[in-house]
KOLBA-935727 format. One record per atom (N, C-alpha, C): residue number from 1; residue in three letters; atom name; x, y negated, z negated. Coordinates in Angstrom, 3 decimals. Layout:
N
n:NUM&res:ALA&atom:CA&c1:X&c2:Y&c3:Z .
...
end
This chain:
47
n:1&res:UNK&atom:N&c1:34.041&c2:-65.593&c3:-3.402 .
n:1&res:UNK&atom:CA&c1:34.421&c2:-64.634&c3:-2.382 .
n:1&res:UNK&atom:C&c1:34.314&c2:-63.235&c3:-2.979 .
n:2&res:UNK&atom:N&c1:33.581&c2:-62.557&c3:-2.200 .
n:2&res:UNK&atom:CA&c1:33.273&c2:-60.990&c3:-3.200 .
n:2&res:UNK&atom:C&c1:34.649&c2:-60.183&c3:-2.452 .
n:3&res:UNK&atom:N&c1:35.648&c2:-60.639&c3:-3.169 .
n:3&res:UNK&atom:CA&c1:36.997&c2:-59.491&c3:-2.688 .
n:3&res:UNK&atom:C&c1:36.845&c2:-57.993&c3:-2.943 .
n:4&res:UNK&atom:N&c1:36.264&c2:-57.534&c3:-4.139 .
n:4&res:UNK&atom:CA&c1:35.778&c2:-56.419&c3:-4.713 .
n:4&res:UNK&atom:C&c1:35.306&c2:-55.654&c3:-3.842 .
n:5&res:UNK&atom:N&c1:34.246&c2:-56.116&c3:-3.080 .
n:5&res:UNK&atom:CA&c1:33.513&c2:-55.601&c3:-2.308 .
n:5&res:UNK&atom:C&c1:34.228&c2:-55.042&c3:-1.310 .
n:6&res:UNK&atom:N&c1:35.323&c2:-56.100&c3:-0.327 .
n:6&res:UNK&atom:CA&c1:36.162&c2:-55.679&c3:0.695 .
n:6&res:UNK&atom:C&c1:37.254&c2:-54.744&c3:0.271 .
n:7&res:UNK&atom:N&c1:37.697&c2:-54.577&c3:-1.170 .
n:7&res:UNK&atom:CA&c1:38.517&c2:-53.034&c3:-1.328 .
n:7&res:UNK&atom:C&c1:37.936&c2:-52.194&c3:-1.139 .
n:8&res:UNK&atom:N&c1:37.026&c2:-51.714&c3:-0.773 .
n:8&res:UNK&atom:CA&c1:36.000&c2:-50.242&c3:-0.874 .
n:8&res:UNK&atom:C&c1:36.417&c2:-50.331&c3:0.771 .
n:9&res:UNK&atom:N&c1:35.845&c2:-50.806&c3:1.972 .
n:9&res:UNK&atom:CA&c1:36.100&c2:-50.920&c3:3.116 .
n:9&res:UNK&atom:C&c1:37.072&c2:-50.022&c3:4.110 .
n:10&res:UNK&atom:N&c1:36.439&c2:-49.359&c3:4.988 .
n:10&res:UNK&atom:CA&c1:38.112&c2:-48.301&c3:5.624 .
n:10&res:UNK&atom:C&c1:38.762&c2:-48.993&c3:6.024 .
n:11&res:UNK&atom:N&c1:40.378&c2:-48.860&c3:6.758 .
n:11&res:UNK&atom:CA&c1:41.268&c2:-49.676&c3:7.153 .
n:11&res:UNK&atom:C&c1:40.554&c2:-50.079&c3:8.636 .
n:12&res:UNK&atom:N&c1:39.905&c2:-49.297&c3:9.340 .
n:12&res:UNK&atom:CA&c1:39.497&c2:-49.665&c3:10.642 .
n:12&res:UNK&atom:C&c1:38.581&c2:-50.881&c3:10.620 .
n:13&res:UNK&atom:N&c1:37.753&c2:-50.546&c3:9.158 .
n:13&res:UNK&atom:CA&c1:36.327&c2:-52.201&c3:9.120 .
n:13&res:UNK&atom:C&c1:37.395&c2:-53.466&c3:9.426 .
n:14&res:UNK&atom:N&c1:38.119&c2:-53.220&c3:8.278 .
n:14&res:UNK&atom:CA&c1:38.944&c2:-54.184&c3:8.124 .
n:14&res:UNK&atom:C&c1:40.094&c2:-54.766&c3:8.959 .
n:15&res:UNK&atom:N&c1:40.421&c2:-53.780&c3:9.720 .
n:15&res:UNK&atom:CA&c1:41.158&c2:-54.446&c3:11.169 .
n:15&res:UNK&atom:C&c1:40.281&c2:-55.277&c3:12.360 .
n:16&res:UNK&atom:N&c1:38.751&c2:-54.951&c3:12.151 .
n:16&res:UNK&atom:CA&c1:38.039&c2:-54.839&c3:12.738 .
n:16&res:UNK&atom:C&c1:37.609&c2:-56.473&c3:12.493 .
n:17&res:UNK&atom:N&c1:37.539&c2:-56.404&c3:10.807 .
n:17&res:UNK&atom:CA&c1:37.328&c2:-58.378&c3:10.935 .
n:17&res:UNK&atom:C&c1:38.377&c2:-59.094&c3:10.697 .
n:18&res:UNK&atom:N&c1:39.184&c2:-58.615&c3:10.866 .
n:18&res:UNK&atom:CA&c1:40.460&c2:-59.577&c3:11.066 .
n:18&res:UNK&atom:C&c1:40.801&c2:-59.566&c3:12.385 .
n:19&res:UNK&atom:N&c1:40.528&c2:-58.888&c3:13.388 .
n:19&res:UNK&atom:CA&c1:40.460&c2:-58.661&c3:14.770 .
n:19&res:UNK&atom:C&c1:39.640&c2:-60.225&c3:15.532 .
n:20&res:UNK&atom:N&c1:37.937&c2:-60.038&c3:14.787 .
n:20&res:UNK&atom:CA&c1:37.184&c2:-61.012&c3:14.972 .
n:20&res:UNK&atom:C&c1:37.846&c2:-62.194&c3:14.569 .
n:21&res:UNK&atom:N&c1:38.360&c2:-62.787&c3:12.971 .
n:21&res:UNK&atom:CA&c1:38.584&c2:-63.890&c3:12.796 .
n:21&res:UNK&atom:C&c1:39.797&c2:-64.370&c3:13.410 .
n:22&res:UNK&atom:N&c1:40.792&c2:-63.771&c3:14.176 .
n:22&res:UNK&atom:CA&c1:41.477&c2:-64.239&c3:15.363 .
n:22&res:UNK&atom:C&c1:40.763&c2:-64.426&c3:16.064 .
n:23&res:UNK&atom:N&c1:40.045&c2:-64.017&c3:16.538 .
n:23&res:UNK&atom:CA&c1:39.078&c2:-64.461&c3:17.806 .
n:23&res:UNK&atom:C&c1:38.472&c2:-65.964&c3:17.804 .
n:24&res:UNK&atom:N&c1:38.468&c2:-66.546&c3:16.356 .
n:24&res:UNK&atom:CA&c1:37.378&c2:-68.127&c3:15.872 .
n:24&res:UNK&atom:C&c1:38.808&c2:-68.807&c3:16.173 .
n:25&res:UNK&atom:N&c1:37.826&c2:-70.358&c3:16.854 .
n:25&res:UNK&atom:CA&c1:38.773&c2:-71.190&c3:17.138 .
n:25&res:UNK&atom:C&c1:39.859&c2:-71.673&c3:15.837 .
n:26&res:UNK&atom:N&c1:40.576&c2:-72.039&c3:15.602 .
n:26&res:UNK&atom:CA&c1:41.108&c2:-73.228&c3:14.739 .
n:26&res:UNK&atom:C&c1:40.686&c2:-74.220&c3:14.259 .
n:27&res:UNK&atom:N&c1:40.367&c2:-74.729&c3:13.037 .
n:27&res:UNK&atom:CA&c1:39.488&c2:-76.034&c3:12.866 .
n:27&res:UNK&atom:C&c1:40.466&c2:-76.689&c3:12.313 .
n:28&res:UNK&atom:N&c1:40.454&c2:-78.401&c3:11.973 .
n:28&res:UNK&atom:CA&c1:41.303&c2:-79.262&c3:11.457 .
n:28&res:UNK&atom:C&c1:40.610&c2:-79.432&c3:10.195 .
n:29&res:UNK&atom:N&c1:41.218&c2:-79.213&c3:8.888 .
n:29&res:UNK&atom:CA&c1:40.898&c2:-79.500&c3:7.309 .
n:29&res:UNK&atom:C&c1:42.104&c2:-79.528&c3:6.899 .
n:30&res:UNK&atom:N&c1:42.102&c2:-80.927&c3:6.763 .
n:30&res:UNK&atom:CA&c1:43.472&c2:-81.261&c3:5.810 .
n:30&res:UNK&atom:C&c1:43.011&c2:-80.756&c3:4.633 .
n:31&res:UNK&atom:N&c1:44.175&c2:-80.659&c3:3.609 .
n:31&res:UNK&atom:CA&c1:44.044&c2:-80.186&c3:2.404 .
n:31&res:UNK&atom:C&c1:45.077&c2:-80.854&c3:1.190 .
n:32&res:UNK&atom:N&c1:44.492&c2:-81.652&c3:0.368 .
n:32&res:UNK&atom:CA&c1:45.452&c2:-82.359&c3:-0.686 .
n:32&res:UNK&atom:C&c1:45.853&c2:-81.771&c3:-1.445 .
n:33&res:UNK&atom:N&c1:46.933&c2:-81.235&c3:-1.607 .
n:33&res:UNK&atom:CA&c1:47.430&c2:-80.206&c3:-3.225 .
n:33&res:UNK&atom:C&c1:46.543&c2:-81.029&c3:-4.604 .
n:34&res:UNK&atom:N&c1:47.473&c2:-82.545&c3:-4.572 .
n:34&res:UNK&atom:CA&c1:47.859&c2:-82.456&c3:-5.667 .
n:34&res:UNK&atom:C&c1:46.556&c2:-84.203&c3:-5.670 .
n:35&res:UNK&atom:N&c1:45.088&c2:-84.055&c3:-5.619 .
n:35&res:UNK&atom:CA&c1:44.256&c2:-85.038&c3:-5.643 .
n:35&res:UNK&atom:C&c1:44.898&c2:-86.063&c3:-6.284 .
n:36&res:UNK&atom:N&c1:44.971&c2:-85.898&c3:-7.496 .
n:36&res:UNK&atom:CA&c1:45.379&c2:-86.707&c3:-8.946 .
n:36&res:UNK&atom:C&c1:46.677&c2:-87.538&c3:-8.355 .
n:37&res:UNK&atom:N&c1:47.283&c2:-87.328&c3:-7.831 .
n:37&res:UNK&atom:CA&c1:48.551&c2:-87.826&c3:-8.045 .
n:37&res:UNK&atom:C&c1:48.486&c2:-89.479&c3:-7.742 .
n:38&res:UNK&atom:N&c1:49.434&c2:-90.300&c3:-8.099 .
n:38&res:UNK&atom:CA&c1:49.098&c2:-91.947&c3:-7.779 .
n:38&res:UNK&atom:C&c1:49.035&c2:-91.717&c3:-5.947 .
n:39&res:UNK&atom:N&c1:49.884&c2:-91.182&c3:-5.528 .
n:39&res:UNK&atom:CA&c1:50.308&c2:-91.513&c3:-4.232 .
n:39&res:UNK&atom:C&c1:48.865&c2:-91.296&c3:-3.599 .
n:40&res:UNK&atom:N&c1:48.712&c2:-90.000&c3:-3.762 .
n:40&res:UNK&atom:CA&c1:47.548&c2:-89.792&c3:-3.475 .
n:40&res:UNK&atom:C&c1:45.629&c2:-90.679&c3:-3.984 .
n:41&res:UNK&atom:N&c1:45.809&c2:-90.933&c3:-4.672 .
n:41&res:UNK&atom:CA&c1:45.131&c2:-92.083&c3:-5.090 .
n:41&res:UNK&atom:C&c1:44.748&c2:-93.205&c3:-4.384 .
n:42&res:UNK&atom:N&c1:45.978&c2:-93.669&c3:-3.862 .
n:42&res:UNK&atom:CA&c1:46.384&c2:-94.717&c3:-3.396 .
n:42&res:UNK&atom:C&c1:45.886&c2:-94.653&c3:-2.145 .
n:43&res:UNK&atom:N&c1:45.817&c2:-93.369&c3:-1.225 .
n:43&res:UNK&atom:CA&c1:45.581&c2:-93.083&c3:-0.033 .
n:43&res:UNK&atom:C&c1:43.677&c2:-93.237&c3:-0.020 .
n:44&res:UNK&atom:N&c1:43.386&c2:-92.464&c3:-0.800 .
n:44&res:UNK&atom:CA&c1:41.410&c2:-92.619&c3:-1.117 .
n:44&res:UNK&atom:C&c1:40.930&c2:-93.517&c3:-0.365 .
n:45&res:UNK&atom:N&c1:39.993&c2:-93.427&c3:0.034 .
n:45&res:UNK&atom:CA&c1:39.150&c2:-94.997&c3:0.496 .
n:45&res:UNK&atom:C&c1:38.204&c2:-95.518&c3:-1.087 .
n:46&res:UNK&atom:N&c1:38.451&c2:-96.724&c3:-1.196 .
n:46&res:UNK&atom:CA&c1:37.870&c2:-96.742&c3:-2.474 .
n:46&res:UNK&atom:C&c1:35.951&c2:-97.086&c3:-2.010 .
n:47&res:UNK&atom:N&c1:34.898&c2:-96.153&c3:-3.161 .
n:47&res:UNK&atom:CA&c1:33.501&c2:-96.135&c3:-2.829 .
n:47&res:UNK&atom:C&c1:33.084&c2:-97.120&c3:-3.831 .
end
């Protein structure tokens, strides 16, 4: 992610795409903290 880049940016760009990315639907992506863990393991489908 080039964050660097987006500090240079005026406050208006930047209201401007955060304006837009409210605008994108919601998507569903679960997210596992902690992969490793047994519990989690356990859940995997085994390949």
């Amino acid at each position: 992610m080039p964050w660097l880049a987006y500090t240079r940016l005026p406050d208006d760009d930047l209201k401007a795409i955060f304006a837009y990315l409210r605008t994108l639907p919601a998507i569903a992506n679960p997210v596992v903290a902690h992969p490793d863990t047994p519990e989690e393991k356990l859940r995997q489908p085994r390949q």
